[in-house]
PATIZA-511127 format. One line per 4 residues: their letters; for each residue x, y, z of C-alpha. Coordinates in steps of 0.02 Angstrom, whole numbers, plus 50000, padded with zeros to 5 digits. Example, Ala and Ser with C-alpha at 12.3 -4.5 7.8 and 13.67 -1.06 7.14 Angstrom:
! PATIZA-511127
AS) 50615 49775 50390 | 50684 49947 50357
This chain:
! PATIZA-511127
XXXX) 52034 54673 46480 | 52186 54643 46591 | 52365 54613 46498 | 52377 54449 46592
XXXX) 52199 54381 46547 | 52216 54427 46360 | 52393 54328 46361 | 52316 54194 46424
XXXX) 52146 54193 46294 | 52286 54207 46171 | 52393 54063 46229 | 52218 53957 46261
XXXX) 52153 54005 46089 | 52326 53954 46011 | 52330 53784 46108 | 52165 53730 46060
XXXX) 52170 53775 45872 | 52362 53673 45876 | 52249 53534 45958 | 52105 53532 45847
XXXX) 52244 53549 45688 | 52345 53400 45731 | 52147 53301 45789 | 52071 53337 45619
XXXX) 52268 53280 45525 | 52275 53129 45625 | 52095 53077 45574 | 52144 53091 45405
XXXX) 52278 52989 45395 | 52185 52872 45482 | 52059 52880 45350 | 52196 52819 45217
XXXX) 52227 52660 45307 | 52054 52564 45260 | 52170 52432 45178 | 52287 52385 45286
XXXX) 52139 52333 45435 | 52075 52171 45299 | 52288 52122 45301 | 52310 52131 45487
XXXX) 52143 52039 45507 | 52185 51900 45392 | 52375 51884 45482 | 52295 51877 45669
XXXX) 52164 51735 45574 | 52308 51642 45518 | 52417 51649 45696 | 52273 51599 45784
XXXX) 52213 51449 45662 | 52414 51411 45669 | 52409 51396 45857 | 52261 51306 45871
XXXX) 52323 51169 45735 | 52491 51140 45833 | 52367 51114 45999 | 52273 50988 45920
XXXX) 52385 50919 45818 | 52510 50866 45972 | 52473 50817 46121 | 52505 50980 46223
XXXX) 52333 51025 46198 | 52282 50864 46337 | 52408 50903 46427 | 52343 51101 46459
XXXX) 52187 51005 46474 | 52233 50886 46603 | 52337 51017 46699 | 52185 51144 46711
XXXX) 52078 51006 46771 | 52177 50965 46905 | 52206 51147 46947 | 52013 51157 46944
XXXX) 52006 51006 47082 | 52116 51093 47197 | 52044 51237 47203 | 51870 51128 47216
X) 51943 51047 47380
């Protein structure tokens, strides 16, 4: 084997064990994080629920309403 192809098995081998290392650590730590998923679930639950309260609650959610209708018509014309 050439001195240039066995530097660059070497340097290949190297790369894809520092690859598969820092794959297989990263899946692990992403392992530990089962709880936090449930939180950030619940929070996006409660944003959305917030938004759609202050929508129906005033009367910005007829005026979207009446605003994409007539956008509709136009484009219908």
């Amino acid at each position: 084997m050439s001195d240039l192809m066995l530097k660059t098995a070497v340097a290949t081998k190297v790369r894809v064990n520092g690859w598969k290392n820092t794959t297989v650590e990263a899946m692990q730590r992403r392992a530990a994080d089962k709880g936090q998923t449930a939180v950030e679930y619940l929070g996006i639950i409660a944003v959305v629920v917030a938004i759609v309260l202050a929508i129906t609650g005033t009367s910005i959610g007829s005026t979207i309403l009446d605003r994409i209708t007539n956008l509709i018509n136009r484009v219908g014309n």
